[in-house]
LOTILO-814031 format. One record per atom (N, C-alpha, C): residue in three letters; x, y, z. Coordinates in steps of 0.001 Angstrom, whole numbers, padded with zeros to 6 digits, always signed. Layout:
BEGIN
AlaXYZ/...
***
This chain:
BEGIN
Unk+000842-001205+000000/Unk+000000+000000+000000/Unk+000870+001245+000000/Unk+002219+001160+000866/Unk+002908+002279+000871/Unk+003493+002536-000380/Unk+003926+001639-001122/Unk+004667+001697-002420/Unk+003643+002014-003528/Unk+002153+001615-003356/Unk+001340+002282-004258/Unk+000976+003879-004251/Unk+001070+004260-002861/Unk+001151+005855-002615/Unk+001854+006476-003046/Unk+003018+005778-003049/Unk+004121+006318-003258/Unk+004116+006699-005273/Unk+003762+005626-005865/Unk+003868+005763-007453/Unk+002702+007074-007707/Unk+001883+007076-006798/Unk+000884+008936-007450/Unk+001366+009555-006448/Unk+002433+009492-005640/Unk+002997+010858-004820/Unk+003395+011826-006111/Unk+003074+013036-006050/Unk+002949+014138-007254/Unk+004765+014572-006911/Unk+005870+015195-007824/Unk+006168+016460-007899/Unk+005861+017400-006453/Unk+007113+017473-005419/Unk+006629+018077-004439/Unk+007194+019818-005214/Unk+007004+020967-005709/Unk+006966+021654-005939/Unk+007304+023170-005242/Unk+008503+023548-004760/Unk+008550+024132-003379/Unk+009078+025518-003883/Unk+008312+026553-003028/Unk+008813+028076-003171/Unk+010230+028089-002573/Unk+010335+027793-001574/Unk+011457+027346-000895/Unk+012577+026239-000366/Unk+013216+026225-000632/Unk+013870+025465-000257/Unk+014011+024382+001330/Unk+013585+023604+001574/Unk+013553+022073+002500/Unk+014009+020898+002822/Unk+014120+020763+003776/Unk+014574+019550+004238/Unk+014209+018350+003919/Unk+015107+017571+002935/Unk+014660+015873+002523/Unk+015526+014924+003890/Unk+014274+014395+004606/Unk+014942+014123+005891/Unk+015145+012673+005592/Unk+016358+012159+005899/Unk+016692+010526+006087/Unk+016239+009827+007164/Unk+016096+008467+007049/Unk+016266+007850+008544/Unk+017152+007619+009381/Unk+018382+008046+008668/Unk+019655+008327+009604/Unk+020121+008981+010882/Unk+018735+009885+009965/Unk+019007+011053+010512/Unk+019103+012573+010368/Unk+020221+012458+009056/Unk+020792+013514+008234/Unk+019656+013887+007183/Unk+019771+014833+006474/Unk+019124+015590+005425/Unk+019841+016087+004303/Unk+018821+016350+003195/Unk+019361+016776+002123/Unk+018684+018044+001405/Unk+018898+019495+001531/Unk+018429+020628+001649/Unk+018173+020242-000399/Unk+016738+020570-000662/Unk+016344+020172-001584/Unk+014878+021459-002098/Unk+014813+021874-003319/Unk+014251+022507-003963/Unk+013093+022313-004550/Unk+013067+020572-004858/Unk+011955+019838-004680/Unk+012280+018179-005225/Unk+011550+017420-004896/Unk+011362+016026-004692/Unk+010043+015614-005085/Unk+010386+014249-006161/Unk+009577+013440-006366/Unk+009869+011741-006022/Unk+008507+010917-005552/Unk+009273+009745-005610/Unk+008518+008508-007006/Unk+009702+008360-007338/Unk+009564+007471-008337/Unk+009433+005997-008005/Unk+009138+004845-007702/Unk+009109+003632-007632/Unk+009575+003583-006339/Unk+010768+003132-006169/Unk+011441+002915-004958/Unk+012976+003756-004810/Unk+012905+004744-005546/Unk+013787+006128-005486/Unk+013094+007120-005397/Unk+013885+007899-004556/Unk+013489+009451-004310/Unk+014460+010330-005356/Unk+013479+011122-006123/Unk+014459+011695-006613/Unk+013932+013459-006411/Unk+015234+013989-006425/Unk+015645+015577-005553/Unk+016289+016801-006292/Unk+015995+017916-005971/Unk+016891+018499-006517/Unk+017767+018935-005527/Unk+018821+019424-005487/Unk+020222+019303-003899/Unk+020195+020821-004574/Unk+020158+021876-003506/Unk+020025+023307-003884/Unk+021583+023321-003293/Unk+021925+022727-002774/Unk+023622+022895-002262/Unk+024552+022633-003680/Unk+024810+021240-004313/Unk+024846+021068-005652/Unk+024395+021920-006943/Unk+023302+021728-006760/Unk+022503+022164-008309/Unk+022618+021221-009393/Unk+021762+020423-008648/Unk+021473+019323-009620/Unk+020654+018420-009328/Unk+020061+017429-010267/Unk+019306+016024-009793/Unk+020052+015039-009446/Unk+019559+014937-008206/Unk+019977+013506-007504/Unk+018678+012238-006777/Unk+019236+010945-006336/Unk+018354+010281-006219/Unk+019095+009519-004959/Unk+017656+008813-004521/Unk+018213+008202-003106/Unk+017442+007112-002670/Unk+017280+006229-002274/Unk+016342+004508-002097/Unk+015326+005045-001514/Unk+014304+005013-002176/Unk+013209+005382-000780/Unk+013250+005013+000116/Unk+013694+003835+000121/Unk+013745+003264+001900/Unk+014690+003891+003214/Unk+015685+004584+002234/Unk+016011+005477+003258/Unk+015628+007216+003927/Unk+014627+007251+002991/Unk+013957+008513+003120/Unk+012437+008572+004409/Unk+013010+009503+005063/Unk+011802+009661+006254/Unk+011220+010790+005919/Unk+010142+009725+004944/Unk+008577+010767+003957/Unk+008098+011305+005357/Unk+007620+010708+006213/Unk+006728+011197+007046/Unk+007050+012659+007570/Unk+008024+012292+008279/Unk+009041+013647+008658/Unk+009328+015313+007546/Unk+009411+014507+006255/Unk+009533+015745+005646/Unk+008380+016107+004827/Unk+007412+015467+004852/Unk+006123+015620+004300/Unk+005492+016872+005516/Unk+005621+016308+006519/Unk+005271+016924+007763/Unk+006073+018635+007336/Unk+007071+018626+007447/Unk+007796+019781+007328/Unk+007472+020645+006104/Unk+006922+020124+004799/Unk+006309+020741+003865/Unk+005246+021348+004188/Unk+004044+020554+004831/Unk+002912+021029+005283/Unk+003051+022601+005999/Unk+004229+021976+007015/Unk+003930+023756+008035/Unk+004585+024537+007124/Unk+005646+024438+006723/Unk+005973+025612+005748/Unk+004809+026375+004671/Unk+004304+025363+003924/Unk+002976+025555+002973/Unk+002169+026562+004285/Unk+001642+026152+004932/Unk+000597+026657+005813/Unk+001449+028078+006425/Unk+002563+028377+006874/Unk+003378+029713+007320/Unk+003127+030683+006004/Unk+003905+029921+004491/Unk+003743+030542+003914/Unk+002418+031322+003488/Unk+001021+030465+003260/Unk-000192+031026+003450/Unk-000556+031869+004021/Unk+000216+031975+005678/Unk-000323+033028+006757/Unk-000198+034222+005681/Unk+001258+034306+005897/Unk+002692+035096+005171/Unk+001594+035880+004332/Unk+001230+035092+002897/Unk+000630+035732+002249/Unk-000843+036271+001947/Unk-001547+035821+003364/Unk-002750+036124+003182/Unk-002406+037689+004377/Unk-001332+037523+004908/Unk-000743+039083+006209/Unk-000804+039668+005180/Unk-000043+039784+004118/Unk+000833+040637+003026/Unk-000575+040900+002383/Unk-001763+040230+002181/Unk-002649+040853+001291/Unk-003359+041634+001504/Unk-003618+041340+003222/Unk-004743+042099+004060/Unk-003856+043540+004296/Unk-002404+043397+004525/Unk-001761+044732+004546/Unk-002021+045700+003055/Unk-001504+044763+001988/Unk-001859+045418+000858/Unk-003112+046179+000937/Unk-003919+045924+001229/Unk-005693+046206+000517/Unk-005913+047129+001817/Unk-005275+046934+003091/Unk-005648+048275+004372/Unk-004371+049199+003225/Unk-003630+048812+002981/Unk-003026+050469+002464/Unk-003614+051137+001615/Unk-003984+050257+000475/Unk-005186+050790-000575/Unk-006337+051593-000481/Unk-006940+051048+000771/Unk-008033+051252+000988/Unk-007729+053023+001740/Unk-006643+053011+002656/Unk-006357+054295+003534/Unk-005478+055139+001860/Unk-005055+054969+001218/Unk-004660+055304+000028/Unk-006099+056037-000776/Unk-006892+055188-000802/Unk-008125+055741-001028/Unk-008473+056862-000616/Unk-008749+056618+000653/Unk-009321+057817+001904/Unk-008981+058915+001759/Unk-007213+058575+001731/Unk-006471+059884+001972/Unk-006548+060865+000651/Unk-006756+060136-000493/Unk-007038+060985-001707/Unk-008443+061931-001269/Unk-009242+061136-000941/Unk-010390+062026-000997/Unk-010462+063424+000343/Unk-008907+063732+001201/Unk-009101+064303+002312/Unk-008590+066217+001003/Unk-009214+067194+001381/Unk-008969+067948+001278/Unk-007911+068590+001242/Unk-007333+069145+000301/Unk-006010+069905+000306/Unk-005697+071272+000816/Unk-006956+071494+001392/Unk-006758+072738+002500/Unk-006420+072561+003768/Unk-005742+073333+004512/Unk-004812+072822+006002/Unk-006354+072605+006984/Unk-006259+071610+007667/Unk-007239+071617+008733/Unk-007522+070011+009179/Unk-008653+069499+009331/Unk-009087+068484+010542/Unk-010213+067755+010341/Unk-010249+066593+009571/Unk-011051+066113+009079/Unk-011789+064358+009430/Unk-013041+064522+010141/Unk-013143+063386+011116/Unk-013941+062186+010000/Unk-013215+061199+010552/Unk-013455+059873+009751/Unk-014664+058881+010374/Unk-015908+059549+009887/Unk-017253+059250+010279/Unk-017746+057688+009575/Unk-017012+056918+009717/Unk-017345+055344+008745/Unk-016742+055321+007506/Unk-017839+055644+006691/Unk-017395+055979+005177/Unk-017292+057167+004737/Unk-017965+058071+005619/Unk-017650+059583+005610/Unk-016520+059901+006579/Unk-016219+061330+005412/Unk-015316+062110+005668/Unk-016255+063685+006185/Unk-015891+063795+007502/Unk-016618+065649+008015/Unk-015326+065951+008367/Unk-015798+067361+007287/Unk-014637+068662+007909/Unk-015135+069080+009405/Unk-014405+069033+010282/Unk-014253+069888+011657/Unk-013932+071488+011362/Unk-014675+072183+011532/Unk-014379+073727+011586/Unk-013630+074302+012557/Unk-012640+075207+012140/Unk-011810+075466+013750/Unk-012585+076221+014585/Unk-012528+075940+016011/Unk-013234+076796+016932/Unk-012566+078135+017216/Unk-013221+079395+017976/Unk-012361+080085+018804/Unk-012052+080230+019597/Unk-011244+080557+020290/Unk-010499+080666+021535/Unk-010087+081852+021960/Unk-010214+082003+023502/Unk-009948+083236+023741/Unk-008707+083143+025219/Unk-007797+084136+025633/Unk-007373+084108+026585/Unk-007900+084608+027473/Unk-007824+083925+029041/Unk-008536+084816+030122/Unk-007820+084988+031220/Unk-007320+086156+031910/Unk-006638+086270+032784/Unk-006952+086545+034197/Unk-006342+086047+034789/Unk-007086+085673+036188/Unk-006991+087212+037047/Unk-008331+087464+037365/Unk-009058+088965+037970/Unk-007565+089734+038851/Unk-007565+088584+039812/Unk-007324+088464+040901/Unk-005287+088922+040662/Unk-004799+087723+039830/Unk-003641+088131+039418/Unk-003291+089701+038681/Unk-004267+089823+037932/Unk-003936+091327+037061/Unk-004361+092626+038162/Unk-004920+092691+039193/Unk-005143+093265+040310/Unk-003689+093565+040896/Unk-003151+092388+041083/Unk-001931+092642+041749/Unk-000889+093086+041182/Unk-001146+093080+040000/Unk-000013+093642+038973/Unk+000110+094904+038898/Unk-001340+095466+038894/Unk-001470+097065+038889/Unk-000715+097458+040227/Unk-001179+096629+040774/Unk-000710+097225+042447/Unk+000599+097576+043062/Unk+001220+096416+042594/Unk+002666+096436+042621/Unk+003568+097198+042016/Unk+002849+097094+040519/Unk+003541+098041+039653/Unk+004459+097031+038907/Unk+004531+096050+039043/Unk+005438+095090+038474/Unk+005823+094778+036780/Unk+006848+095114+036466/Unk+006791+095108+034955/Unk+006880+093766+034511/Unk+007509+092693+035373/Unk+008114+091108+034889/Unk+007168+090653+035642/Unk+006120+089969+035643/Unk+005353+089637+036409/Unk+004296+088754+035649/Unk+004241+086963+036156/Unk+003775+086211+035446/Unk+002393+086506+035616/Unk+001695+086196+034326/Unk+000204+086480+034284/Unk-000462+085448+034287/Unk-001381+085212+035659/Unk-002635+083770+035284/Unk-003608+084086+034541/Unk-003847+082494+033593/Unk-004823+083222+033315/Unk-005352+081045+032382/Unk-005691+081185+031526/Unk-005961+080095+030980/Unk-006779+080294+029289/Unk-006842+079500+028514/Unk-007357+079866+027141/Unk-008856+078860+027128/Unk-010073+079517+026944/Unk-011249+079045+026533/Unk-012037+079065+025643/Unk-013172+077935+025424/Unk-013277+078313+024249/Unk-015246+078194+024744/Unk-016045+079491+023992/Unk-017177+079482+024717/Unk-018122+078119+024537/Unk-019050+077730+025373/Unk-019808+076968+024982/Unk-019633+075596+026286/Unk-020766+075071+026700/Unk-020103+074157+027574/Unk-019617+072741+026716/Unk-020869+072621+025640/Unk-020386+071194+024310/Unk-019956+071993+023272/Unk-019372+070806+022340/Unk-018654+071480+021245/Unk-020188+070694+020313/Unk-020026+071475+019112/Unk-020915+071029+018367/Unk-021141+070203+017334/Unk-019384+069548+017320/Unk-019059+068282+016527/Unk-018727+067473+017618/Unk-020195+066282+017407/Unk-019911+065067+018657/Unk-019280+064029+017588/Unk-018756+063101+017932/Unk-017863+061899+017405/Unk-018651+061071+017929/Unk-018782+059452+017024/Unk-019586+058480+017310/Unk-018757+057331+017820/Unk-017960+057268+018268/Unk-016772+056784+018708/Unk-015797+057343+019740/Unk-015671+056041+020970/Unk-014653+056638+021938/Unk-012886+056019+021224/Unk-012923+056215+020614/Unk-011573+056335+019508/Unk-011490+056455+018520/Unk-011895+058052+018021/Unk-011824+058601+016811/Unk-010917+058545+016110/Unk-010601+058575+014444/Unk-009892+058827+014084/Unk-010060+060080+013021/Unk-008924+060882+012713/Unk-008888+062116+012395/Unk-007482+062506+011237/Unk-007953+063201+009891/Unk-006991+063249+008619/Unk-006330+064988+009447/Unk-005254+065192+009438/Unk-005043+066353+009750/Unk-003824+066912+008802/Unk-004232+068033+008364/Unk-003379+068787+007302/Unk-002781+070173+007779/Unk-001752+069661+008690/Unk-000820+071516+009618/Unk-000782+072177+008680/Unk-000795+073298+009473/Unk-000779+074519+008356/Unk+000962+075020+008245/Unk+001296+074770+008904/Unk+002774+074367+009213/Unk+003330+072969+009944/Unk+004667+073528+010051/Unk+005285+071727+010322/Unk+005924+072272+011854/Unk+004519+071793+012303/Unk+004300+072590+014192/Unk+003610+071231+014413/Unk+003665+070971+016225/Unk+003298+070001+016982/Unk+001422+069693+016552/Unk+001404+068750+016764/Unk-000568+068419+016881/Unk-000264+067542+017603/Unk-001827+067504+017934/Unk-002297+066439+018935/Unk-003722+066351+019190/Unk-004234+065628+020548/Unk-005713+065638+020923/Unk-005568+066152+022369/Unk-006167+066958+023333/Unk-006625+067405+023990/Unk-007536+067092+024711/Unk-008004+067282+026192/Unk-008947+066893+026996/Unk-009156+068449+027630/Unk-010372+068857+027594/Unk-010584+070304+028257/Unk-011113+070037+029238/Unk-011316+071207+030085/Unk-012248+071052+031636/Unk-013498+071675+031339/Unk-014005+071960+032396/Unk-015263+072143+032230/Unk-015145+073246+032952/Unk-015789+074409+032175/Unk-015644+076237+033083/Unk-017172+076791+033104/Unk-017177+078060+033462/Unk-018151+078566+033300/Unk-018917+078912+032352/Unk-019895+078132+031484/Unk-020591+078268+030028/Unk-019492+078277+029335/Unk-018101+077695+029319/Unk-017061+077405+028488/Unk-016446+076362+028569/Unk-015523+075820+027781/Unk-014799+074903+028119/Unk-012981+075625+027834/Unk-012610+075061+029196/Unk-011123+075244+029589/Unk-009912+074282+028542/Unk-009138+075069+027743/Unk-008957+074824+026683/Unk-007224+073844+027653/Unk-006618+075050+028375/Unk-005228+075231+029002/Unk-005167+076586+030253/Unk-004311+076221+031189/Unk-003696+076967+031716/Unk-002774+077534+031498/Unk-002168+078995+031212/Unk-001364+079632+030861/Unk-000838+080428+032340/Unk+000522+080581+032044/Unk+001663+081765+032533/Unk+002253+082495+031735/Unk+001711+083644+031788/Unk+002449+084265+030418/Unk+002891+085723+031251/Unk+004204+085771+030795/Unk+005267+086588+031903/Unk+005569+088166+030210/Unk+004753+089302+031333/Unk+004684+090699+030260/Unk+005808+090926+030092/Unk+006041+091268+028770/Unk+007378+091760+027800/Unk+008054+090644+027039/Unk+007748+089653+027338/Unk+008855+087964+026816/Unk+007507+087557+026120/Unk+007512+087357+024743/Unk+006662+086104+023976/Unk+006916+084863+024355/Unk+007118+084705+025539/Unk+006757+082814+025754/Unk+006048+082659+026992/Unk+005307+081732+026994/Unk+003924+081387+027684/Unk+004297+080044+028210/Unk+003922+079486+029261/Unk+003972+078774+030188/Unk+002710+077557+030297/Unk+002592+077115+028900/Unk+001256+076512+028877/Unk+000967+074774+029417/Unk+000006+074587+029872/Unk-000530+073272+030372/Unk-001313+072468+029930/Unk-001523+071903+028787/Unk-002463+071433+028003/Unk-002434+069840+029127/Unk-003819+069465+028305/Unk-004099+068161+028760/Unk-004268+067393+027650/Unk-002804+066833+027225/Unk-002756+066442+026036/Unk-002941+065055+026159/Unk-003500+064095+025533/Unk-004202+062648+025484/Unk-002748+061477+024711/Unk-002637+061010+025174/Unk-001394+059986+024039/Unk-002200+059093+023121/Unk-001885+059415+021867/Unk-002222+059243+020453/Unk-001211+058739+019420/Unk-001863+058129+018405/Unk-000853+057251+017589/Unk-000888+058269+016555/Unk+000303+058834+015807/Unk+000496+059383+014800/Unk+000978+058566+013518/Unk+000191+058660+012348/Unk+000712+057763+011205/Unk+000705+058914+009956/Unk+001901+059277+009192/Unk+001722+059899+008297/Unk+001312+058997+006793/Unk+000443+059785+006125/Unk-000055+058767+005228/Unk+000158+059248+003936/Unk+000677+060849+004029/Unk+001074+061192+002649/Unk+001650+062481+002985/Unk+002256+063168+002330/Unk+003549+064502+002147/Unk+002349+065388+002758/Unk+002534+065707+004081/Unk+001600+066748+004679/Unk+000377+066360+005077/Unk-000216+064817+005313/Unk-001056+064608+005566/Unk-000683+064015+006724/Unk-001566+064033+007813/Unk-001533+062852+009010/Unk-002596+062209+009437/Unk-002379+061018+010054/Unk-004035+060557+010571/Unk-003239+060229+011906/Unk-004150+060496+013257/Unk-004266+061141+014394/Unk-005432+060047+014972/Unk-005382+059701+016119/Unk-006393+058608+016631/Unk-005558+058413+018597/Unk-007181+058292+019386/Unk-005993+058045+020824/Unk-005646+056258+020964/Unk-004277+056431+021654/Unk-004085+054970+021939/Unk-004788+054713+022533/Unk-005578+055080+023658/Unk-006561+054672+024470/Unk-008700+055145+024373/Unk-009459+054261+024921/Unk-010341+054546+024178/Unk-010660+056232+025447/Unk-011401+057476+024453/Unk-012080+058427+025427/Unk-012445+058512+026664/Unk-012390+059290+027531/Unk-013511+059248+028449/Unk-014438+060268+028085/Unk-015905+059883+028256/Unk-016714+060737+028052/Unk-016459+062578+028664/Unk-016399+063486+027608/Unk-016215+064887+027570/Unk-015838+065901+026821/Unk-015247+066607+026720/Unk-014945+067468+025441/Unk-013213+067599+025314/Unk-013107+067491+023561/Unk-012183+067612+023678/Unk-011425+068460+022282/Unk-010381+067916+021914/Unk-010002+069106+020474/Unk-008792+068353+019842/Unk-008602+068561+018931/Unk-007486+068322+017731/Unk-006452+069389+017750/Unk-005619+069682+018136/Unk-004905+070804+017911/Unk-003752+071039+017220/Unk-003317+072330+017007/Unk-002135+072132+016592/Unk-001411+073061+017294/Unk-000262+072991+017685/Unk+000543+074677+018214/Unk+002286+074194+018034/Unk+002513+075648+018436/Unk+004126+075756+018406/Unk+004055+075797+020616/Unk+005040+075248+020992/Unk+004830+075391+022251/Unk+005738+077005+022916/Unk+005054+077548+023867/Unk+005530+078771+024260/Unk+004887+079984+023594/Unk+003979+079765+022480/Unk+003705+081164+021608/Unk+002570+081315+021315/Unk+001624+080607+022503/Unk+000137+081022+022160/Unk-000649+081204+021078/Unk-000241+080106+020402/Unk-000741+080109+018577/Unk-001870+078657+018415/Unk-002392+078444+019584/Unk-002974+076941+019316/Unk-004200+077083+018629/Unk-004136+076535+017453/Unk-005622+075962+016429/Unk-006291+075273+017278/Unk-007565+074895+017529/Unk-008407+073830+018313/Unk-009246+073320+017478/Unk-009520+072242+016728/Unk-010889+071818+016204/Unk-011485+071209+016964/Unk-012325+071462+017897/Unk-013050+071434+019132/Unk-014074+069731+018386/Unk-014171+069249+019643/Unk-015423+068116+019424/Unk-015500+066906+021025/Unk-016887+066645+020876/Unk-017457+066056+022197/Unk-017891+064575+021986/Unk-017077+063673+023005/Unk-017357+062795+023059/Unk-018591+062588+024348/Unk-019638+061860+023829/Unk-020874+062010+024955/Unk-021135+060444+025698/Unk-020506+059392+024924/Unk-020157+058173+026162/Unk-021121+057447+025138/Unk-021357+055839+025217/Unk-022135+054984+024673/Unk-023339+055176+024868/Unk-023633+055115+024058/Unk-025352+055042+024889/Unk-025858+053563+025322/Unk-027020+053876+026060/Unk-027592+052264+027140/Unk-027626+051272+026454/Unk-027861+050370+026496/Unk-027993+049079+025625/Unk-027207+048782+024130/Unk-026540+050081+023582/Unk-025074+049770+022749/Unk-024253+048918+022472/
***
């Protein structure tokens, strides 16, 4: 029965190169193998050439076995490589259709929404600028913090891990943001900003996020971790110079039975 298997054993046919294992022990690194009657015959990728060997000294089982997992790795291999292919394609896609104007663009499923930038204002704390007059102080750090009006923003996200196309308007820091909650506003940052010196002392509550650039000036922006329900922003700034863009937006939590 084994010797009849053996006469329709096919042409083993190999991308790679394998082990023709003996019962010796030893092996013969081979390109591919067929068995003929009661010879094995090989190609020896060490040589480069056809060679042959008694079947009876060949341990089919063993290297049949070893074909299989290779066949099956290689499969993974190339079914990884396809699914990578077709996610690049597909974000290749996307990214064509993102706007070539600088700004912040949220990835709603199959839609693409522009985020409008919000405004922001600085506010300086009553209490600190009181004392400034008082003193008379010319170097004298100023409290104060940057807000932006409104207690929600008016782009909610359907997802506690958005993702987001962002196009700087320069080649300055971005990120995502977590604001507080103020009076009919939301608290963008805390600032120190010391009169006569352009640099500012700022405190953002910046979120850790995966940055992937996907094309010459494009980025896509997403948090490593999922939201907590509240408001938050896309930003961009130079740090120290009070220049921060915000594309403001509210995450409002799952809803019940979700």
């Amino acid at each position: 029965m084994r010797r009849f298997l053996a006469l329709l054993f096919l042409p083993m046919l190999l991308s790679a190169a394998v082990k023709l294992y003996l019962k010796d022990g030893s092996y013969q690194t081979v390109r591919e193998y067929k068995v003929e009657g009661d010879r094995v015959r090989f190609y020896s990728t060490e040589r480069g050439q056809w060679e042959e060997v008694p079947l009876e000294l060949v341990d089919l089982k063993k290297t049949e076995a070893e074909v299989k997992e290779q066949q099956a790795e290689e499969r993974e291999n190339t079914k990884a490589l396809d699914e990578e292919n077709q996610a690049e394609r597909q974000q290749q896609e996307e990214a064509g259709r993102v706007p070539q104007d600088p700004g912040v663009y949220y990835i709603n499923g199959a839609q693409l929404v522009t985020i409008k930038a919000g405004e922001s204002e600085y506010v300086s704390s009553k209490k600190r600028t009181a004392l400034k007059i008082i003193t008379g102080a010319q170097v004298l750090p100023s409290k104060g913090w940057i807000e932006m009006k409104g207690e929600h923003s008016p782009n909610v996200v359907a997802s506690a891990t958005p993702e987001f196309y962002i196009r700087p308007s320069e080649e300055e820091r971005f990120g995502i943001l977590k604001m507080k909650p103020g009076k009919d506003a939301r608290i963008v940052e805390k600032v120190s900003k010391v009169q006569g010196i352009d640099i500012a002392d700022e405190e953002p509550d910046l979120v850790e996020v995966f940055r992937l650039q996907v094309a010459d000036g494009l980025y896509k922006v997403w948090p490593m971790k999922p939201l907590e329900p509240g408001e938050y922003g896309v930003v961009e700034y130079t740090e120290g110079n009070l220049n921060m863009q915000i594309w403001d937006f509210s995450w409002p939590g799952a809803k019940k039975g979700s």
